[in-house]
KOLKEVO-648849 format. One record per atom (N, C-alpha, C, O): x, y, z. Coordinates in pm, whole numbers, plus 50000, padded with zeros to 5 digits. Atoms other than C-alpha are relative to their C-alpha. Example, Ala and Ser with C-alpha at 12.3 -4.5 7.8 and 13.67 -1.06 7.14 Angstrom:
500894988150000
512304955050780
500905012050000
501945011850066
499184988149994
513674989450714
499235010950073
499745022050090
//
This chain:
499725002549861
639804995611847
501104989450014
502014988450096
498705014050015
641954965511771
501655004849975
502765001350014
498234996650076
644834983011589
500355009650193
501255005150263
499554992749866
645155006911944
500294992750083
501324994650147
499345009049904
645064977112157
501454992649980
502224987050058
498225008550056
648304963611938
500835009850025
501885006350077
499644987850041
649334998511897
500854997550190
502014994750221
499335001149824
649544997612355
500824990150002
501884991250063
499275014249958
650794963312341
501354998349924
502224989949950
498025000050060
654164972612091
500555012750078
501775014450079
499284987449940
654655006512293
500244996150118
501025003650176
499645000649868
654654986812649
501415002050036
501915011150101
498375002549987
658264975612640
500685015449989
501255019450091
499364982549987
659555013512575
499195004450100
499985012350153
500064992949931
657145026212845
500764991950100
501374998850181
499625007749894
658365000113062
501495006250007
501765013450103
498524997150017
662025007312983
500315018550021
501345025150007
499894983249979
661155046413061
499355010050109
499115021850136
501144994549871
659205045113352
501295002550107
501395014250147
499374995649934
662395039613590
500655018050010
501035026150094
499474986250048
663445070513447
499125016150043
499535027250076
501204990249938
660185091313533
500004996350104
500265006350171
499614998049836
660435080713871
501045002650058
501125005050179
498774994049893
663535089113964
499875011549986
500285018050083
499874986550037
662895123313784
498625005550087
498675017450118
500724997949891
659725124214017
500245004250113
499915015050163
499254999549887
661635115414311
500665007650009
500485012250122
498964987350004
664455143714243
498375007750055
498015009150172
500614985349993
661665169014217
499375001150119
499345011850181
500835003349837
659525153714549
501355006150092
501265015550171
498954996549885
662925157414731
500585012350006
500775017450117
500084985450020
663795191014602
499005011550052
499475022350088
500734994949979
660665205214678
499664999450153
499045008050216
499954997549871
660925194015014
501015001450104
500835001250225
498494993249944
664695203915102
499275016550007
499295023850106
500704981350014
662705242014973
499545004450145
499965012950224
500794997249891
660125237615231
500824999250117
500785009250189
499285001349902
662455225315485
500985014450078
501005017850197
499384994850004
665025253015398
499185013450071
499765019550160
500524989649991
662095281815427
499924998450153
500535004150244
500715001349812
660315268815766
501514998850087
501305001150206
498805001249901
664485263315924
500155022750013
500375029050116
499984987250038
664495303215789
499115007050099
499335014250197
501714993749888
660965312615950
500594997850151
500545006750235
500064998049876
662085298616251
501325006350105
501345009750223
499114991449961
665395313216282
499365018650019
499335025150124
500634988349987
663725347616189
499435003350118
499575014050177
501094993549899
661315346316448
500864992950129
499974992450214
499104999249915
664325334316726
500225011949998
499805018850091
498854987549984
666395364416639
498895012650059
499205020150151
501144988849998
662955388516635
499624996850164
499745006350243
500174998749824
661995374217024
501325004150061
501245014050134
498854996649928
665415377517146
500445011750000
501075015950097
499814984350016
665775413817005
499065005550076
499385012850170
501224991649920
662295424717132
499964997350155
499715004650251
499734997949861
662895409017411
501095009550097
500775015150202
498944992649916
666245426017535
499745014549992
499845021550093
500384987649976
665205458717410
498455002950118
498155013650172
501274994449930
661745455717605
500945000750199
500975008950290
499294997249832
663965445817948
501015012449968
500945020150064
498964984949979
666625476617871
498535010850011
498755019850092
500944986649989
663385501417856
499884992050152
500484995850252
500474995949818
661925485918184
501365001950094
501205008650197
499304993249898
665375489018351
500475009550041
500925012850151
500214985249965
665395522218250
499235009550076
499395021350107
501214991349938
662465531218411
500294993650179
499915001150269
500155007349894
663205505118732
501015004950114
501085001650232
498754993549910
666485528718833
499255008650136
499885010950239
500504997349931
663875544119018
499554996750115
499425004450210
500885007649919
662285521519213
500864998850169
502015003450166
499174995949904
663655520419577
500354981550011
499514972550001
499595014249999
665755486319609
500874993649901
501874987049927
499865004550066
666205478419310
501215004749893
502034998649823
498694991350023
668425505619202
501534997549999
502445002749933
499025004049978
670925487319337
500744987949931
501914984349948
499185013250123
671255454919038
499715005749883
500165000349782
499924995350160
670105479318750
501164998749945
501504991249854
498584995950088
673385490918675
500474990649932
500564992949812
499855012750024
674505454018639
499164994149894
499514989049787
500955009550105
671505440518481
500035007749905
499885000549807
499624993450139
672055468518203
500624994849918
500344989449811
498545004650053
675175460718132
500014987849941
500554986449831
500395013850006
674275425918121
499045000049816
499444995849708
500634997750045
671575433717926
500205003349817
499844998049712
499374993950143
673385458117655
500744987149936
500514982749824
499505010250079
675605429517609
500114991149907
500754987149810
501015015550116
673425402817501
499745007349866
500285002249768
500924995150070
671495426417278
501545004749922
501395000949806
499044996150118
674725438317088
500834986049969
501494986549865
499725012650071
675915400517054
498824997849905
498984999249784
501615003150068
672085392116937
500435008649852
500995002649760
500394991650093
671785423416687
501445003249925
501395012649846
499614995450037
675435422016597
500495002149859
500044992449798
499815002350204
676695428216182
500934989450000
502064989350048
499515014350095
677615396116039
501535003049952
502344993749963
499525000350127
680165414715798
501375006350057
501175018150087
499444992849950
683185425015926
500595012849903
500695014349782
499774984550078
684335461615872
499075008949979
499295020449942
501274997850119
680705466315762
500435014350090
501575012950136
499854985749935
680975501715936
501005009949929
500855021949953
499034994450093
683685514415711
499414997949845
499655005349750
499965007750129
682495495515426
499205010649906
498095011149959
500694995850098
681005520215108
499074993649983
499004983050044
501305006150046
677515512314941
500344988249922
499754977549934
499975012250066
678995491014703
500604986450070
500154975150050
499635010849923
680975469614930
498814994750088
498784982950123
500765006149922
678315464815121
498804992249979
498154983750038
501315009650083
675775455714876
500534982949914
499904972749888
499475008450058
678275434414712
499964988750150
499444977650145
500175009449923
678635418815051
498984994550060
499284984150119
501585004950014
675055411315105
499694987149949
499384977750022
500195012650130
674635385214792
500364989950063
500374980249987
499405015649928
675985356115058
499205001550123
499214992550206
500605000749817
673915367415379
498674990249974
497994988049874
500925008249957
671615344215544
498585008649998
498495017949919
500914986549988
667965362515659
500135003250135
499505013650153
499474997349883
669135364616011
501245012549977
501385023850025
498924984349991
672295384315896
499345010949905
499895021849885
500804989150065
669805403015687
499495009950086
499745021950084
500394996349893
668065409515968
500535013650079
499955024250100
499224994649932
670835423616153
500465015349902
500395027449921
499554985350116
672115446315854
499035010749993
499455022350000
501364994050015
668265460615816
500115007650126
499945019850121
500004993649894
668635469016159
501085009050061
500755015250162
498824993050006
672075486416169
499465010049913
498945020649947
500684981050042
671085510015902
498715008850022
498555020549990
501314990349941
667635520116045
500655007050122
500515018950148
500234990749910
668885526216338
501685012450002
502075020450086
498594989850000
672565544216196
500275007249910
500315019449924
499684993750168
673435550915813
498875000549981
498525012349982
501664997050095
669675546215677
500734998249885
500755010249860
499554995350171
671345545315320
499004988349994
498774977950057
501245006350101
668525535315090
500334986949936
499754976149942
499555010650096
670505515814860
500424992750090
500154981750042
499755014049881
671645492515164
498654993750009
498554982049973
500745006049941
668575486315272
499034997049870
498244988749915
500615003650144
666695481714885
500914986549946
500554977549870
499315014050091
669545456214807
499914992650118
499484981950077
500665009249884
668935438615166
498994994749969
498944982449957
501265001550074
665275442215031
499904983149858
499424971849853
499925013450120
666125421814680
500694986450060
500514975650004
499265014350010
668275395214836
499024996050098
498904983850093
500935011549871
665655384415143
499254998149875
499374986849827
500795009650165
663345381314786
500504987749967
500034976449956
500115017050090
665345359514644
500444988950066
500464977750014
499805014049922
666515338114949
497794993050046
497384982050081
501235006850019
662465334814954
499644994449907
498904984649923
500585008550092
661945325114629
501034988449959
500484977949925
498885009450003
665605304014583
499884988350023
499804985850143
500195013849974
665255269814563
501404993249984
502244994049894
498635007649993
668015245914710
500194994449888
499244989449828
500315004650115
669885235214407
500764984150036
501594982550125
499755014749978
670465195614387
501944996750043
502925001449986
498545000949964
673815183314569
500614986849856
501744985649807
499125003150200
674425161714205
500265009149887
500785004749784
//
């Protein structure tokens, strides 16, 4: 028991001299880990902006479709459509320019830099136009890995 207590008492000075060192390498990883979290929940809550603002404009374009009817009112549809379409094709529009011309590979290649908002938007361009598989499978892999991607250190 004696030789271990000497044994701690010649190894202090090296832990001492190696502890700053484990805490700063602590500290990196604490602050890393919560740039991640930060990065995801700024993500989440963009996502779920873009998702009310879409559902919303498409839910008012259906009721003003139905409201052309109504006696009165007939008379600011036209307007509030218009209005309406507007927003909703700024809101939902592609990030990428050209993307409409652009081949599978250009477009997958141009993917690898989108946010999940312009993911978003892309996902929703080819459901509701091209559909091509391979767009929307490599959309697929990159929202993966902007979920699992961890910010990497600005040193």
């Amino acid at each position: 028991m004696f030789q271990r207590i000497v044994k701690d008492i010649k190894s202090t000075p090296n832990r001492l001299r190696e502890a700053p060192q484990k805490l700063t390498a602590r500290r990196h990883e604490l602050v890393r880990n919560l740039r991640n979290q930060a990065q995801r929940v700024r993500g989440d809550g963009q996502e779920a902006i873009w998702n009310f603002q879409t559902q919303t404009l498409e839910r008012v374009d259906a009721l003003l479709d139905r409201a052309g009817d109504v006696p009165g009112v007939s008379r600011v549809v036209e307007s509030a459509e218009r209005v309406v379409e507007q927003r909703l094709a700024t809101v939902t529009a592609v990030p990428v320019d050209s993307y409409e011309t652009m081949n599978v590979k250009q477009v997958c290649r141009a993917i690898r830099s989108l946010d999940r908002v312009a993911l978003l938007k892309i996902r929703r361009f080819e459901e509701l136009n091209k559909n091509r598989k391979t767009v929307l499978d490599a959309v697929e892999r990159r929202w993966e890995s902007l979920l699992e991607q961890p910010i990497q250190d600005a040193a």
